[in-house]
C-alpha positions in Angstrom: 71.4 85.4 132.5 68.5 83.5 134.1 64.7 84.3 132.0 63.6 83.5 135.5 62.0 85.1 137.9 62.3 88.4 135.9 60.4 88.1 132.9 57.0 89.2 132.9 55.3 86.0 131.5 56.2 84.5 134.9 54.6 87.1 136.7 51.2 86.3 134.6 51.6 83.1 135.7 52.3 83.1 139.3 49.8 85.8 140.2 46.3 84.2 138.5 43.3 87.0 138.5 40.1 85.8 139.8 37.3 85.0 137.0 33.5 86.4 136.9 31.2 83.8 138.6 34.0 82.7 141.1 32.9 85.0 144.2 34.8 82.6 146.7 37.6 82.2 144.9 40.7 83.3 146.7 44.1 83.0 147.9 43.4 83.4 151.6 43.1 80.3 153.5 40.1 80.1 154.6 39.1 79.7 150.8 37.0 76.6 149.5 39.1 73.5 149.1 38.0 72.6 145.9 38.4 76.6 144.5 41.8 76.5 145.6 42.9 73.0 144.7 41.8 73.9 141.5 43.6 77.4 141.5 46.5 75.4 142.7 46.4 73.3 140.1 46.1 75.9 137.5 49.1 78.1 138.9 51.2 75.1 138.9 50.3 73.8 135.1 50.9 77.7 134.1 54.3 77.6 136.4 55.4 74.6 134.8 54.6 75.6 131.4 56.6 78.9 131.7 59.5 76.5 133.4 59.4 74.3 130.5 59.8 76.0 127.7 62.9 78.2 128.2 64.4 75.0 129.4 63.1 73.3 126.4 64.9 76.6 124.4 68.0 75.7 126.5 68.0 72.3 126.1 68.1 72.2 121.8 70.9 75.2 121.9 72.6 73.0 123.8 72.6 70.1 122.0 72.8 71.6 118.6 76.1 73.5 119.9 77.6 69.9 120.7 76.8 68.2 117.5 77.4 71.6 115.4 80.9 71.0 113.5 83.7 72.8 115.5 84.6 76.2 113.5 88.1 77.7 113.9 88.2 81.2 116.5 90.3 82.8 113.3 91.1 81.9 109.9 94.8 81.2 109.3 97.0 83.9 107.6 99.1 82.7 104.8 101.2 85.4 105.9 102.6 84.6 108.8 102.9 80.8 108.3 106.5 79.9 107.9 108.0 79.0 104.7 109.9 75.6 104.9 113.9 75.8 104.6 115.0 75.0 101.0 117.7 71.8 101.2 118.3 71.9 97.5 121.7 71.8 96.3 122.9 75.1 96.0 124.6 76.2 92.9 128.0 76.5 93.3 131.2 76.9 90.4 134.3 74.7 90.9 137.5 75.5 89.2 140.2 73.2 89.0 142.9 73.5 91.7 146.1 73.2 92.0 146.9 70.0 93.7 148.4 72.3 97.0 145.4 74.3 97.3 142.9 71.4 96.8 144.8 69.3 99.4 144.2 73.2 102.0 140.8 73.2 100.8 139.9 69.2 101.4 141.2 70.2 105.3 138.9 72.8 105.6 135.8 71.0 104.1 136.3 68.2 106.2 136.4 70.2 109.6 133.4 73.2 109.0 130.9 73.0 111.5 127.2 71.1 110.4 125.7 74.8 110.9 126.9 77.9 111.1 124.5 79.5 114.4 121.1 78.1 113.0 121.9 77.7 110.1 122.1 74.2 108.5 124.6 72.7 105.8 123.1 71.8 102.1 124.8 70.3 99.9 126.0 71.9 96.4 126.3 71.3 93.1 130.2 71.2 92.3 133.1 70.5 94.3 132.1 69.7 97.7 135.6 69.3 98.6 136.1 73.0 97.8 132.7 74.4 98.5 130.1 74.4 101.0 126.8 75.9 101.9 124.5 76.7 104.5 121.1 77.9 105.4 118.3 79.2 102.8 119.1 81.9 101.7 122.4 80.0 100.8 125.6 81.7 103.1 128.4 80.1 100.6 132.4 79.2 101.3 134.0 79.2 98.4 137.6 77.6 98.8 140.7 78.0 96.4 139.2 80.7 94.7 141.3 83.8 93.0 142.6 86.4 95.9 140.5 89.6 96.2 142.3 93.3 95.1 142.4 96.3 97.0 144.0 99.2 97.8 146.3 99.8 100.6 144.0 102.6 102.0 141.0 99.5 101.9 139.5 98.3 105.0 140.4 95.0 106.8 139.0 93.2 109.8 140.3 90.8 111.7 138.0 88.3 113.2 139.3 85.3 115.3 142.7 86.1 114.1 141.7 85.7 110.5 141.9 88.7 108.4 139.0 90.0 105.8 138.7 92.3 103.0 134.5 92.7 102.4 132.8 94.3 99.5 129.7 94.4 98.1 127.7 92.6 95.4 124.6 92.0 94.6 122.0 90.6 97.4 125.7 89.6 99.7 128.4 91.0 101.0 131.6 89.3 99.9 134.1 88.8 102.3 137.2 86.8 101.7 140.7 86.0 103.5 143.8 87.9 102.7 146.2 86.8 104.8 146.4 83.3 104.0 148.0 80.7 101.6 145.0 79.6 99.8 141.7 82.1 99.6 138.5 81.3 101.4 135.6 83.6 100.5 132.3 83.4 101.9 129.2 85.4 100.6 126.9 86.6 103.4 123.0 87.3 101.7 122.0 90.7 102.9 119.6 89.0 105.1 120.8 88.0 107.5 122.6 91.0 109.8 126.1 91.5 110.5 128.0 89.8 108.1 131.8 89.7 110.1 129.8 87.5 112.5 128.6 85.0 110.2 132.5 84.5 109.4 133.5 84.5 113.1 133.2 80.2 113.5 134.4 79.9 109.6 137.4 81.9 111.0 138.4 79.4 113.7 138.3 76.6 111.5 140.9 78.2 108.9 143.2 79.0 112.0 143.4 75.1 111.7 143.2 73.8 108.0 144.6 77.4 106.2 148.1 78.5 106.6 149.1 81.7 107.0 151.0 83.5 105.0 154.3 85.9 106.0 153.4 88.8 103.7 149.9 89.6 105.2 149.2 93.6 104.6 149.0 95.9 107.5 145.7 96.2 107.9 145.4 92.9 109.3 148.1 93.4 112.2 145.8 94.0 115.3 146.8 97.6 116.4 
């Protein structure tokens, strides 16, 4: 907001009050040229004065905001900033294979996808002919490894023509093939939602590295 012409020191100042001994003194004029050149001059050095220091005011907040060190609008939250991605090598067992199931499982680790959605390969540990891994926390594909048990009355799903028996363990669900030659099992961490979607482009690539088998159990036949 402007300090002027509102304020009432600029009032004072523009409306000067005639002093004692100064009979002819006014603002009329037909007033004495001298009286008012010198009331003239006096309104203007009081007008000028008023003018001068609010600008003077305005002038050093101005300059001490553009030399004043810029200060951040909010201070960040540790909170909210994003943790980086590990790309460790994740831990990761491999057993010895037999050499038909290592040859199933060097097919399959050569053809997985670089990420799985957004998530990215890492390497691992052991066996990265038989193993891989992807994302932080680590979704794992564990080739080769023993078959799952269940019961006949279990639960199986069949995505992209690949059949899964799931359970749980802890911080993952486990899901692994049962319908194929050689077992692929992949651990999904409870993080991330889902899990029979995570396996849905793992799936595709066993259709074309894993054979199947002739024995699968019902519950994998699509009804």
């Amino acid at each position: 907001m402007s300090r002027l012409p509102d304020s009432p020191e600029t009032t004072t100042a523009r409306h000067d009050v005639p002093g004692p001994g100064n009979d002819t003194a006014t603002d009329g004029a037909g007033g004495s040229p001298a009286g008012g050149r010198d009331r003239s001059n006096r309104g203007a050095a009081l007008i000028a004065t008023a003018v001068a220091l609010p600008a003077t005011v305005l002038a050093g907040v101005l300059a001490f905001n553009q030399f004043a060190p810029d200060q951040p609008e909010t201070e960040p939250n540790s909170m909210t900033t994003p943790t980086p991605l590990s790309t460790a090598p994740v831990e990761m067992a491999a057993p010895a294979l037999a050499e038909r199931p290592a040859t199933v499982c060097r097919a399959l680790l050569s053809q997985l996808p670089p990420a799985i959605r957004e998530l990215p390969q890492r390497p691992v540990t052991a066996g990265s002919e038989q193993n891989a891994a992807y994302g932080d926390p680590a979704l794992t594909v564990a080739c080769g490894g023993p078959a799952p048990t269940f019961a006949d009355t279990d639960k199986l799903w069949l995505v992209n023509r690949v059949c899964w028996y799931g359970s749980e363990a802890a911080d993952s669900t486990v899901l692994s093939t049962v319908d194929r030659e050689t077992t692929v099992t992949v651990r999904v961490p409870d993080g991330y939602d889902q899990p029979l979607q995570w396996v849905s482009p793992i799936s595709e690539t066993i259709i074309a590295t894993v054979p199947s088998v002739d024995d699968a159990p019902t519950g994998c036949r699509p009804e």
